[in-house]
N, C-alpha and C positions, 0 to 999 in steps of 0.2 A: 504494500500500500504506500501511495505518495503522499507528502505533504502536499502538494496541489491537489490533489482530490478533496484531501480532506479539509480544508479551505474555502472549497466550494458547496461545505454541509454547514446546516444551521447549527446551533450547539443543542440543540434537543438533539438530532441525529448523533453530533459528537459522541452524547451521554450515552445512548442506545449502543454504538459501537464499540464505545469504552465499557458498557456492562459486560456485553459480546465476547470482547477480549479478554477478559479479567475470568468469566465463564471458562471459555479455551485453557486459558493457564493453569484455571485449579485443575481441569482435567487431564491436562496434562504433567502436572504433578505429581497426579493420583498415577498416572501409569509411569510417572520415574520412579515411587515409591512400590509399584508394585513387578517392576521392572518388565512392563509392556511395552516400553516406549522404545522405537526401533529407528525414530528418524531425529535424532537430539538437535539438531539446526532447526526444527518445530521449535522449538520452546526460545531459542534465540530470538527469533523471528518474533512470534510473539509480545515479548518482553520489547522491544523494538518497537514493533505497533502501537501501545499502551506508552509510551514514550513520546510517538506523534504525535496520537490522538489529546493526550495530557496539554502538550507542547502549545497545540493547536485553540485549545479552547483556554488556555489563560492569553496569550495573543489576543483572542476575541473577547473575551473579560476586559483586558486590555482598552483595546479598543472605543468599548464602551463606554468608558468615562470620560 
């Protein structure tokens, strides 16, 4: 995911995508914990996204005032 995408979402969308992601992650903990996890750049990745999306909406908090 790009930061110009996600740029071009409101920050309700932001919040929806950052619940999204944050979901992805516990699950994916749950299978490094339970050692199902076979593709580990997934969770990089993720962690990474939850980053933008963060990044993106205090910019637009920002913004706001």
């Amino acid at each position: 995911m790009k930061a110009s995408e996600l740029k071009a979402k409101s920050p309700a969308d932001l919040q929806a995508e950052l619940l999204s992601l944050t979901k992805a992650q516990f699950g994916l903990r749950m299978q490094v914990a339970t050692q199902q996890l076979t593709n580990t750049s997934e969770f990089r990745k993720v962690r990474r996204d939850i980053a933008r999306v963060k990044t993106v909406l205090t910019e637009k908090k920002g913004a706001q005032k």
